[in-house]
KEROKE-221070 format. One record per residue (C-alpha): x, y, z; residue in one letter. Coordinates in Angstrom, 1 decimal, padded with zeros to 4 digits. Layout:
N
ZASE     c1     c2     c3 rest
ZASE      X      Y      Z    A
...
***
This chain:
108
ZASE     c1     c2     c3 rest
ZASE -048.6  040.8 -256.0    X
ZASE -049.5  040.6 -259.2    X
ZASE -050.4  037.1 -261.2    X
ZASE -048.7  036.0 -264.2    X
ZASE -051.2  037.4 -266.9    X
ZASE -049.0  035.8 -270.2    X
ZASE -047.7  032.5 -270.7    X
ZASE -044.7  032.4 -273.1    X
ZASE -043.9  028.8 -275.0    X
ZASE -040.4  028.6 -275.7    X
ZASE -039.2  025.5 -278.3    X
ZASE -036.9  025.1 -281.1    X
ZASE -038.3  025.8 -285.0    X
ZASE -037.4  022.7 -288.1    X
ZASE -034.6  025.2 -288.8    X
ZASE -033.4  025.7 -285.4    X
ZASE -034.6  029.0 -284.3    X
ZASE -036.0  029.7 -281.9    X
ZASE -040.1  029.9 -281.2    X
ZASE -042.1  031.9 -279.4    X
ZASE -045.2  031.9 -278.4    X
ZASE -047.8  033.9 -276.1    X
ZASE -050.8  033.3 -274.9    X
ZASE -052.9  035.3 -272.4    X
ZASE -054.5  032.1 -270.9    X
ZASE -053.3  028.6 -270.0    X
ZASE -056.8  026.8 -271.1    X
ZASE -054.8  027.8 -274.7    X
ZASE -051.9  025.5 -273.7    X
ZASE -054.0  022.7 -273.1    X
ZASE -054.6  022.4 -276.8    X
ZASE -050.8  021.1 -277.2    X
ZASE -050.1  019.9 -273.8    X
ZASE -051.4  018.3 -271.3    X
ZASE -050.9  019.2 -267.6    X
ZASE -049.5  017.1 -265.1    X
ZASE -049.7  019.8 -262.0    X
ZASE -049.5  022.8 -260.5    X
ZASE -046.3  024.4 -259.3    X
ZASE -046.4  024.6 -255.7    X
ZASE -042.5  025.1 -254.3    X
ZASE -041.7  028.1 -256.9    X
ZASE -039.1  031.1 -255.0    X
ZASE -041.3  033.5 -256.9    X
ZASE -044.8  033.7 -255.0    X
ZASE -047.2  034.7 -258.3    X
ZASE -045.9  031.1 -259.6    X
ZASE -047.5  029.4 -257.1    X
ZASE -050.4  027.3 -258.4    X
ZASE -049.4  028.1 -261.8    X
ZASE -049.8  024.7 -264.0    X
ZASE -047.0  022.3 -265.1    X
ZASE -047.1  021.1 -268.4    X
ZASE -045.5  017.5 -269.5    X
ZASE -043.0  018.0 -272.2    X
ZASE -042.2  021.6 -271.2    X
ZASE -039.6  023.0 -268.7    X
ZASE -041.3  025.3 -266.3    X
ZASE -043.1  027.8 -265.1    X
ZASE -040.2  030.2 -265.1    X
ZASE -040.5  033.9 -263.7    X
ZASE -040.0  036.6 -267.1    X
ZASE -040.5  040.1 -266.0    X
ZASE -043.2  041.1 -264.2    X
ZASE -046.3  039.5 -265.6    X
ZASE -044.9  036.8 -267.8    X
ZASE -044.9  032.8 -267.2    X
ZASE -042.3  031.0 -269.4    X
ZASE -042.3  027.7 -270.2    X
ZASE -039.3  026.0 -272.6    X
ZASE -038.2  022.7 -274.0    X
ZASE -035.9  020.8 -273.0    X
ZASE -033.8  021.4 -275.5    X
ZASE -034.3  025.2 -275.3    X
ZASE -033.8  024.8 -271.8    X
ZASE -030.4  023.0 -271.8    X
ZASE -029.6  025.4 -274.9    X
ZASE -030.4  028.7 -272.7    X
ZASE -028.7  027.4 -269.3    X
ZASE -025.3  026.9 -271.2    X
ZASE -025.5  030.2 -272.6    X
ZASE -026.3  031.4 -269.1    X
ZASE -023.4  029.4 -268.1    X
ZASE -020.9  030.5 -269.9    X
ZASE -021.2  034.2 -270.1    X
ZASE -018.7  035.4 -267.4    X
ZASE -019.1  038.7 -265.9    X
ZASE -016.4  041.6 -267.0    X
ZASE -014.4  041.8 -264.1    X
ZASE -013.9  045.7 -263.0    X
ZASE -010.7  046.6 -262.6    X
ZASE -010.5  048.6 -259.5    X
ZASE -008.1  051.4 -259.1    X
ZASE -005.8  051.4 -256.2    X
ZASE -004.7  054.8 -255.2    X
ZASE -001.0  055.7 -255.0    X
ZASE  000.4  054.8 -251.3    X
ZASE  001.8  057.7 -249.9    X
ZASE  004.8  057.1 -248.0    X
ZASE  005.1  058.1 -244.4    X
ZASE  007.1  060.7 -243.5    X
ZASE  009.6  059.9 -240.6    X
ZASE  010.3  062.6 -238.0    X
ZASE  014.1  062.9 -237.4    X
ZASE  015.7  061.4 -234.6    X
ZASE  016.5  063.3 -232.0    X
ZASE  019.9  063.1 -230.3    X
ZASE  020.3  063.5 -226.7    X
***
């Protein structure tokens, strides 16, 4: 398995956009947060050990070799989307019934 080689930082901009930000090691996080512990109960085995940060919402599994971490904000903001997009339902197509053919009654 491979370990999570880029964190991605995920918060809201003074102008509401969105912001992100990579960086290829964690000791680069510590600059703006501080860790309060490692993520050991993560689904996805390469999170394992991977540091929590206070203030931030994570780590959460982004493709193969990416650690994401968001705001709370951010967080509530992308779960609602996530929420509320319904899948297309698929029409399925029914084929005609044929109807069965009777065999005549015989008379005896």
């Amino acid at each position: 398995m491979a370990k999570k080689e880029v964190f991605r930082v995920v918060t809201r901009a003074t102008d509401g956009s969105l912001k992100i930000r990579d960086f290829h090691s964690a000791e680069l996080i510590f600059r703006t947060h501080s860790q309060v512990g490692t993520d050991d109960s993560s689904t996805d085995l390469d999170l394992r050990g991977m540091p929590i940060f206070r203030g931030l919402i994570g780590p959460i599994p982004e493709g193969k070799n990416i650690a994401r971490y968001e705001s709370p904000d951010v967080f509530e903001l992308m779960t609602k989307e996530w929420a509320s997009n319904k899948p297309r339902r698929r029409r399925r197509r029914t084929s005609a019934v044929q109807p069965e053919e009777t065999a005549p009654a015989s008379s005896n």
